[in-house]
N, C-alpha and C positions, 0 to 999 in steps of 0.2 A: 473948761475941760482939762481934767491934767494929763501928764504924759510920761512916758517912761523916765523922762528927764528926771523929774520931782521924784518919782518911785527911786531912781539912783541917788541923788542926794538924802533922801531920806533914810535910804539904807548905809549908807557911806556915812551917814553919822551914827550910829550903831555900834558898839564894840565888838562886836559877832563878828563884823564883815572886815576890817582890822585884820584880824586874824585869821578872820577865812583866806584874805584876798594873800598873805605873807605865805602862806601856805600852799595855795594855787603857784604863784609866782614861781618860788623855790619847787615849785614840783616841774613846771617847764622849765623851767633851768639845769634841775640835776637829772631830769629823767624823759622818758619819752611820754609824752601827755597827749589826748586828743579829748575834744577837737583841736584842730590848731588854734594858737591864741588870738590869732585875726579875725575865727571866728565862734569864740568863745562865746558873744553874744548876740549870733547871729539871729536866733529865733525874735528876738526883740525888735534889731533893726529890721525885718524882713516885713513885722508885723506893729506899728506905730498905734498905738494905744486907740487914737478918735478913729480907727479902720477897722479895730479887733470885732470879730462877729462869732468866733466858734474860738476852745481853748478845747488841745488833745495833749492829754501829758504821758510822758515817757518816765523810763527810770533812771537808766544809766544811758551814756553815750556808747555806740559802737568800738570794742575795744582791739581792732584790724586795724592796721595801716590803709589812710585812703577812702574811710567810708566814714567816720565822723564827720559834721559840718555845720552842727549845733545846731537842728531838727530833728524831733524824736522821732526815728522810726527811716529817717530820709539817709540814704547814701548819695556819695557823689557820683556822677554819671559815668559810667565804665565800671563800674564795681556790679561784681555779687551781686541778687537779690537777696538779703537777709530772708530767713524763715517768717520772722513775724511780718513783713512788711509784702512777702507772694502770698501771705494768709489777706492781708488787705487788701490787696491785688484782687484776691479769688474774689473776695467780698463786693468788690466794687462792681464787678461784670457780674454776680448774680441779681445786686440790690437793683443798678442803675441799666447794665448794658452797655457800661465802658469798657472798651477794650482799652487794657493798661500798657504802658510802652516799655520796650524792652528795660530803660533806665529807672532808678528809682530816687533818683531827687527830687522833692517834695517842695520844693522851695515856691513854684507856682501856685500854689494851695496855700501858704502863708506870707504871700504877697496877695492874695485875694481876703487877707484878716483873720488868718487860721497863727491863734500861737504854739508852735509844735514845741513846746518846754519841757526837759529833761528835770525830772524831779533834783537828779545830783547831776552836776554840767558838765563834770569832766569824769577823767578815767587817765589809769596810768596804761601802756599797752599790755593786751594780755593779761590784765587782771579783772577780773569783773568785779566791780562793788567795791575797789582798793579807793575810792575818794570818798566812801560815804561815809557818816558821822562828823565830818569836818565843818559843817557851816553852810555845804549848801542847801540841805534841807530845812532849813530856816528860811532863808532867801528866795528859794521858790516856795514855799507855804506865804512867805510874804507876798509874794507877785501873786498869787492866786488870791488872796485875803484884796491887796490893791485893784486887781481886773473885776473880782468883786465887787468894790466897793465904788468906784469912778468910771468903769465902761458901759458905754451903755449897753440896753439886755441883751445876752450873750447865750449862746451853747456849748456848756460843758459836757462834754467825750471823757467817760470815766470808764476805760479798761481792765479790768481783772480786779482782784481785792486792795491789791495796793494802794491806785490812783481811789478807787471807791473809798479808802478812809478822807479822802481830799474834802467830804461832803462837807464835814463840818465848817469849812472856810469859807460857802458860798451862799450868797443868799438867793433860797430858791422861792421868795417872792419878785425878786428881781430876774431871774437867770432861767433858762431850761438846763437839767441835769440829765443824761443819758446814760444808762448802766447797761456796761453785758463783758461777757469773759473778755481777758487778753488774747489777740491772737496767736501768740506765742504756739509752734507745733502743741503744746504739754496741755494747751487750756480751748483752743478753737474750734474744739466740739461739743465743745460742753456751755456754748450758749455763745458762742462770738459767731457763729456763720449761722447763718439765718437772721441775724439780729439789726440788718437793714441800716446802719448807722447811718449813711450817708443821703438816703431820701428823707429819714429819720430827722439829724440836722437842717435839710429845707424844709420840713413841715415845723418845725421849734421854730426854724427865724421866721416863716411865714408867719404863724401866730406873734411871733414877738413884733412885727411890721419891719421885721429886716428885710437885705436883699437874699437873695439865696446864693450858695457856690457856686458854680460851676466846676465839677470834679473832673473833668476830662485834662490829663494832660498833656503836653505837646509830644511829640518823639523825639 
């Protein structure tokens, strides 16, 4: 089985990530970057490759002080509910009947083999979209191409158009693939709420002979 490890070396020899990474670097150093750099890649350690059972990809990281923590979609406990993430919230208590906890750290759901990966990893504060073009969209198209190719069968969570171009990286004789809007206020009527994702996700690992989630999380 391989593991994230091998995926890092193997990107680390790349000339892409070179110069992604001098670039990352120099951006925490002159400026104010999130997530913080301790947990730059936290989605990865949270979720160790022989565990992974479900991948939901993100875009950008939260660009607030405090709510980055390198799970898409996930803030740290005492923050805000972001908009997209109380459209999740709604989702889970109509699909399942979970009552969601006041906090939205997500961390417990990709310690269960959920990888919650931010298409581009970082963000300067207050800017949306200022890291993208630089390298890390190669990097995560690789990791998706890698969980692809080496996890075993898996359910991919494809949100709104964007992550939907992700298809091409995945083999959908190996993988279950799930499509429906972002919840984003702008998209979550228009096909994300009613769209059941998360019972959705235990009938794909059931058929796949996975274990299933358990979506409840603590307060």
């Amino acid at each position: 089985m391989k593991s994230w490890e091998v995926f890092f070396q193997e990107e680390q020899a790349a000339p892409y990530y070179e110069e992604l990474m001098t670039f990352v670097e120099d951006a925490y150093a002159h400026t104010t970057v999130y997530p913080p750099r301790e947990q730059l890649f936290s989605c990865f350690a949270l979720c160790p490759l022989d565990r992974l059972r479900v991948v939901i990809l993100g875009q950008d990281p939260y660009i607030h002080a405090h709510q980055a923590h390198g799970l898409c979609f996930s803030v740290n406990r005492g923050e805000k509910l972001p908009p997209s993430l109380r459209n999740i919230y709604k989702e889970l208590s109509s699909d399942l009947g979970i009552e969601a906890p006041a906090h939205g750290c997500l961390a417990e759901w990709a310690a269960q083999g959920i990888l919650m990966m931010n298409a581009v990893m970082t963000v300067e504060a207050g800017k949306s979209g200022s890291h993208r073009g630089r390298g890390w969209e190669t990097f995560t198209d690789h990791a998706i191409r890698f969980v692809s190719d080496y996890a075993a069968p898996s359910v991919f969570v494809l949100w709104g158009k964007w992550a939907q171009k992700k298809q091409t990286l995945i083999d959908p004789d190996r993988h279950r693939i799930l499509l429906a809007a972002h919840p984003s206020p702008l998209s979550a009527h228009n096909g994300f709420f009613g769209s059941r994702p998360f019972s959705s996700v235990n009938a794909a690992l059931h058929e796949l002979g996975r274990e299933e989630i358990d979506w409840r999380l603590s307060a």
